[in-house]
KEBA-21400 format. One record per residue: y, z negated, x of N, C-alpha, C, O in turn. Coordinates in steps of 0.2 Angstrom, whole numbers, plus 5000, padded with zeros to 4 digits. Example, Ala and Ser with C-alpha at 12.3 -4.5 7.8 and 13.67 -1.06 7.14 Angstrom:
2
497249615066497849615062498449615066498349585071/498949655064499549645068500049615064500649605067/
//
This chain:
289
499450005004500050005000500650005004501150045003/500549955010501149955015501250015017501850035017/500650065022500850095025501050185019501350245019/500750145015501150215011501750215006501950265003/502050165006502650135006503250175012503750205011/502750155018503350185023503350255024503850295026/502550285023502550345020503250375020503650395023/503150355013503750395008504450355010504950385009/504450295011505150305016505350365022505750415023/504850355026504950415032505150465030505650485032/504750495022505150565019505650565019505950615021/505850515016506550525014507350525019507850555019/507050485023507550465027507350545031507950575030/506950585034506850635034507050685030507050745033/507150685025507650735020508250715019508650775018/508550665019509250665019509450645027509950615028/509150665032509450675041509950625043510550625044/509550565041509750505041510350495048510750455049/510050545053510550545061511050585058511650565060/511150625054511950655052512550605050513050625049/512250535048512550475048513250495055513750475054/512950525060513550515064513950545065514250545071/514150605059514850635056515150585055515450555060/515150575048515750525048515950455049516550435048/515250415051515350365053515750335060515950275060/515850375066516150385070516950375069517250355073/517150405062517850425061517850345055518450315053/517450325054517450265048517650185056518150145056/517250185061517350125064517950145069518150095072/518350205070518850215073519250205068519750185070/519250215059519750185058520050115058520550095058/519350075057519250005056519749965065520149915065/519550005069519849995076520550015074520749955074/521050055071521550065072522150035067522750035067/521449985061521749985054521849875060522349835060/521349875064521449805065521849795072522049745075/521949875075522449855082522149805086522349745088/521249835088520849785091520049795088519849855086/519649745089519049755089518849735083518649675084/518649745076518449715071517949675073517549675078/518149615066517549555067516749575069516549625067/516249535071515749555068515549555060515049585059/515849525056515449525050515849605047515649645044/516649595051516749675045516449725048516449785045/516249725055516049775059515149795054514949855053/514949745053513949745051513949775044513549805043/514549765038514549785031514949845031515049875026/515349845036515949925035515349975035515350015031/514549955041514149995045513649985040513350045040/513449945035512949925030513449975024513250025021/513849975023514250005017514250095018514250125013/514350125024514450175027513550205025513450245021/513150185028512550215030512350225021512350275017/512250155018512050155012512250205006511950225001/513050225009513350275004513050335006512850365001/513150355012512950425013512250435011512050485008/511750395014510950385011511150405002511150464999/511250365000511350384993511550444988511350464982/512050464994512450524993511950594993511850644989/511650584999511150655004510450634996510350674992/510250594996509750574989509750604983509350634980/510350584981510850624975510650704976510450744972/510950704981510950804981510250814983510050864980/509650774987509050814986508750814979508550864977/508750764975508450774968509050824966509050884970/509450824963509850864958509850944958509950984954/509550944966509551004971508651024972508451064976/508351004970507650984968507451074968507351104973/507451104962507451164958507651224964507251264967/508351204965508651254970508451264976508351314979/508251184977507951214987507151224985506851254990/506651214978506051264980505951334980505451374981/506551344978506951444979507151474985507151534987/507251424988507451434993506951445001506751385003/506851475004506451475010506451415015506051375018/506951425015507351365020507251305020507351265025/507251275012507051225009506551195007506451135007/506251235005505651214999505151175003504651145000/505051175010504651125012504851045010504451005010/505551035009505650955010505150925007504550945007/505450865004504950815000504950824994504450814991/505550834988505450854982505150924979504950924973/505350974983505051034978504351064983504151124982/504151024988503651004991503150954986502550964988/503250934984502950884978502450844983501850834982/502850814991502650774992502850674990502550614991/503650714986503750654984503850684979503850744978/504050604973503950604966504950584965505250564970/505050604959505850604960506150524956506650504957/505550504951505450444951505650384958506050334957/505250404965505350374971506150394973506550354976/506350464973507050474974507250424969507150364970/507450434966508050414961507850334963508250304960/507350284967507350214963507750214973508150174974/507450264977507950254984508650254982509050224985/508950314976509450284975509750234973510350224975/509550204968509750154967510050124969510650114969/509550084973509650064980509950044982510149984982/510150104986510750124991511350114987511750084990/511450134982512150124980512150044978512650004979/511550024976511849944975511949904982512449864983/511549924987511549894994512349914994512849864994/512649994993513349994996513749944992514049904996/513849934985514349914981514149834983514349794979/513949814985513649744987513949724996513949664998/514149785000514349775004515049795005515449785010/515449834998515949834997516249754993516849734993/515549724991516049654989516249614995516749574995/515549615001515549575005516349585010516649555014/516449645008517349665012517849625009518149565010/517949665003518549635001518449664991518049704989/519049634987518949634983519049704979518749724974/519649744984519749824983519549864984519649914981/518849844989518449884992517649904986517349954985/517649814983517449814977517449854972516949884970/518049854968518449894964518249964965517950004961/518349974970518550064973517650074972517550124969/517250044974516550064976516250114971515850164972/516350084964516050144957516350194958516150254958/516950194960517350274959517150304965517150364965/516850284971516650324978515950354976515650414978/515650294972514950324970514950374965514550424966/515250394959515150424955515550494961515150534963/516150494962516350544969515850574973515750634971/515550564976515050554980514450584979514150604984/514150584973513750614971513850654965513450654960/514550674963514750734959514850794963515050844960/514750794971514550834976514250874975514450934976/513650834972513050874970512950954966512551004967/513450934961513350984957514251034959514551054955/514451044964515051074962514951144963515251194961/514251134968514051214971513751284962513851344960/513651234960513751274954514251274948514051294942/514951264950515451314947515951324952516451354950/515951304959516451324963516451334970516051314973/516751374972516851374980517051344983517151354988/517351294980517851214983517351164986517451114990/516851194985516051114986516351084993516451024994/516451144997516551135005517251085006517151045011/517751075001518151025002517950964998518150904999/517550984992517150904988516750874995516950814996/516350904998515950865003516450845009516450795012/516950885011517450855014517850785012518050745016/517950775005518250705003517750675001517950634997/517350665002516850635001516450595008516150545009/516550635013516550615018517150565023517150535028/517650605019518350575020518550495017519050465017/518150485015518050425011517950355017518350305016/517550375022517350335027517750305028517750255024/518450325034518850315035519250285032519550235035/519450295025519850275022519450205020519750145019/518850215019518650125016518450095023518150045022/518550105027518650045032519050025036518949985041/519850075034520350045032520350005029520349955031/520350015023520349975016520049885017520249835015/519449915021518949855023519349795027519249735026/519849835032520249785036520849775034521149725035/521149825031521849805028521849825022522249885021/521549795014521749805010522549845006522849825001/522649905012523249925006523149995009522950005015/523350065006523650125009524150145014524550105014/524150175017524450185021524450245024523950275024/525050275028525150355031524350355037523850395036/524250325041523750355045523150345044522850375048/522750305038522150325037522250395033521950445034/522750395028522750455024522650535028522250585027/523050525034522850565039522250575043522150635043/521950545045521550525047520950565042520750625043/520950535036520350555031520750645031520350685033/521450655029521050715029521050775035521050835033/521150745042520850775047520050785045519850845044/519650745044518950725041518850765034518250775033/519250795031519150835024519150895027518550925026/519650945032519750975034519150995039518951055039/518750935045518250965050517850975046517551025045/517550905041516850945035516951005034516651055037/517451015028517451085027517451145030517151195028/517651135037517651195042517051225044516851285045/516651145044515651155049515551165044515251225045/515551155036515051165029514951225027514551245023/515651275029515551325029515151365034514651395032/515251355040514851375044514251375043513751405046/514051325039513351315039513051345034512451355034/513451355028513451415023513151475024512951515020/513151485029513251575032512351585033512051635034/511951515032511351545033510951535026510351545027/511351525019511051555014511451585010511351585004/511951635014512151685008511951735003512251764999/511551735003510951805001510651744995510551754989/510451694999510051644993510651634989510351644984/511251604988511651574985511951634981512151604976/512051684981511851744979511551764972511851774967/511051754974510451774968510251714967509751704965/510551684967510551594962510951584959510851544954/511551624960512351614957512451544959512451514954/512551514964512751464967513551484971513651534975/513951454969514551444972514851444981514951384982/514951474985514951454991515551504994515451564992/516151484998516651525001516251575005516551625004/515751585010515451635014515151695009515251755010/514751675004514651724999515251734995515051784991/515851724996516351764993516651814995516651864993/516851785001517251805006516851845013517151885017/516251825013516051865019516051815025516351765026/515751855030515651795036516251785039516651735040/516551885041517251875045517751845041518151815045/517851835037518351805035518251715034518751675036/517651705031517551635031517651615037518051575038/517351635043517451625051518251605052518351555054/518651655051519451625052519451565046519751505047/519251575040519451495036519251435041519651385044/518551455042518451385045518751365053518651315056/519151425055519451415063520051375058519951305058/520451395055521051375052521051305052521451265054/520451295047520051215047520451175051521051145051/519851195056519951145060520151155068519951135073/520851185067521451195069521851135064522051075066/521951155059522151075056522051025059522551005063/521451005059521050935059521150915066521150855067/521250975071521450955078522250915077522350855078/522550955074523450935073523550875068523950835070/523150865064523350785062522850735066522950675065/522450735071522350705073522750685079522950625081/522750735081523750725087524050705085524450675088/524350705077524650685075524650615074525250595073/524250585075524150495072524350475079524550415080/524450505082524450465091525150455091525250405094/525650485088526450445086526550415082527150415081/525950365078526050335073525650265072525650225067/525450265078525050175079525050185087525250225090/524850125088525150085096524050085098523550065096/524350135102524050155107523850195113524050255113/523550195117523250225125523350305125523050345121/523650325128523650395131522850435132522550495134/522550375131521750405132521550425125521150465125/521850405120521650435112521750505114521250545114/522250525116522450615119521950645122521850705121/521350595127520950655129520450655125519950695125/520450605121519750605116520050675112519650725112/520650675108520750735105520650785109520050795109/521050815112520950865119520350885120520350945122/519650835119519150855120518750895117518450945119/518950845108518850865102518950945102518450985099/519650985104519851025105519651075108519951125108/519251075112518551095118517951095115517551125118/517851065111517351065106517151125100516751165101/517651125095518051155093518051225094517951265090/518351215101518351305104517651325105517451385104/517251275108516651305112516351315102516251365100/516151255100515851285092515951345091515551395091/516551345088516651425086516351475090516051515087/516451475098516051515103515451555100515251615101/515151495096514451505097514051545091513451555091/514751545086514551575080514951655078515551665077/514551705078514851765077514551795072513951785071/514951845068514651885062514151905062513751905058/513951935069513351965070512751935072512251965072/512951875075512351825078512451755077512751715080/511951725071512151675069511451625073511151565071/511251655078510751625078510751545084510351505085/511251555086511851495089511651415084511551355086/511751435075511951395071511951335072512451295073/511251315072511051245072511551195076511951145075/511451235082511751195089512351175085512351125082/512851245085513551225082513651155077513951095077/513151205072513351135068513251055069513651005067/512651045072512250985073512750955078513150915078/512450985083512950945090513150935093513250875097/513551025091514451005093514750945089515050895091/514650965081515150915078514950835079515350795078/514350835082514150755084514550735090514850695091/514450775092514850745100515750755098516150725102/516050795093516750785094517150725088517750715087/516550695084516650635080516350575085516650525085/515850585089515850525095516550515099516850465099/516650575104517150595106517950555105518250525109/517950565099518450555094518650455092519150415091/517850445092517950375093518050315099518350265100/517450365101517350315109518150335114518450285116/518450375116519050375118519650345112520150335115/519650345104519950335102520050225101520550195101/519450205099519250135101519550125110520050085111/519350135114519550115121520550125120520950075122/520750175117521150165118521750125113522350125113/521250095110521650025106521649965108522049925109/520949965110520949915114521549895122521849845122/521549925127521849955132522549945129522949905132/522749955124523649955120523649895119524149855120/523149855116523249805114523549735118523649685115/
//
């Protein structure tokens, strides 16, 4: 019973790429460093990181059930654990539960806004799910949904809004959208003849390629941007700058005609330019401090 228990955890945490966690989590504890001008406590440090992983787990769940039908249509898909009929969607939905209760339980253990805010993040968060079927927008829905991070761990350390996380999230709205496209580009054909929703099937690779350059052209510029807006190290600058090298080289690797680059791009690079991004951006709060 136990070992088949972990079983079907393994699936799952293996269907939702539970390491993709280090998108936006990176840009979540760099806010948390900038909202507290120093090193957050351990307790807000273990539930900003208990509330982050549990939402996006929840979230990536959400979209494998709801997406159940569509990815066993799909080539690329149909192995997972639902339209593999290795898992039961009963067991999905009770991991979501879960998850979302673990997250709004660790949005109480913050604070009481974070509280409040936590049903509207969930219900957000997993209306993701469905936007591929009536918009080509999904690419900014999964953007502010990831832009969420950031902004609730701010929220976590200083219950109020304010100019630099807002920035901050939507540098974060901006890079999602930019890779989500890019990463579109390998089921145009499918998305297509499903009548699913997606900017690269609108618009084509060449042009979607310059959207998502534009991107995250942005997402470099407000992130330079915060460095004149809180007290901190000139080393946040080469963390940007790096990011910006990132960036260039990603794009590099992605051409209309040779998409076979993909993975790397999406996977790697963007992991290393949200590590990037925090590990020189944390050092350099600390160091200002």
């Amino acid at each position: 019973m136990i070992k088949k228990f972990f079983t079907k955890l393994n699936l799952i945490f293996k269907d939702i790429k539970l390491a993709h966690s280090v998108f936006a989590l990176p840009f979540a504890l760099l806010s948390a460093f900038l909202a507290k001008q120093g090193i957050p406590g351990a307790r807000e440090f273990f539930w900003i990181l208990v509330a982050m992983v549990s939402a996006r787990s929840g979230a990536m769940a959400t979209n494998r059930l709801l997406d159940a039908e569509i990815d066993a249509r799909n080539p690329r898909t149909k192995e997972r654990a639902l339209p593999s009929g290795k898992l039961k969607k009963t067991e999905m939905l009770a991991f979501i539960l879960l998850s979302y209760a673990l997250f709004i339980f660790s949005a109480y253990q913050l604070n009481w806004l974070c509280f409040i805010l936590s049903p509207l993040a969930v219900a957000w968060i997993s209306f993701y799910s469905l936007t591929k079927r009536f918009t080509r927008l999904s690419h900014f829905v999964l953007g502010t949904s990831l832009a969420m991070a950031p902004m609730g761990a701010w929220l976590a350390i200083k219950p109020r809004f304010e100019l630099v996380p807002i920035l901050l999230s939507l540098a974060v709205v901006f890079w999602v959208a930019g890779f989500d496209i890019l990463y579109s580009f390998q089921d145009i054909e499918i998305d297509q003849k499903q009548g699913l929703f997606s900017i690269p099937s609108s618009l084509g690779i060449k042009k979607s390629l310059w959207l998502a350059r534009a991107l995250h052209f942005f997402s470099f510029v407000l992130l330079f941007g915060i460095y004149f807006l809180v007290k901190v190290h000139w080393l946040y600058l080469a963390g940007v700058g790096l990011a910006g090298v990132l960036f260039i080289y990603e794009h590099s690797l992605v051409k209309p005609d040779d998409l076979s680059r993909l993975d790397l791009a999406f996977f790697n690079i963007n992991g290393w330019i949200s590590v990037s991004i925090f590990v020189f951006g944390a050092i350099s709060v600390v160091v200002a401090k």
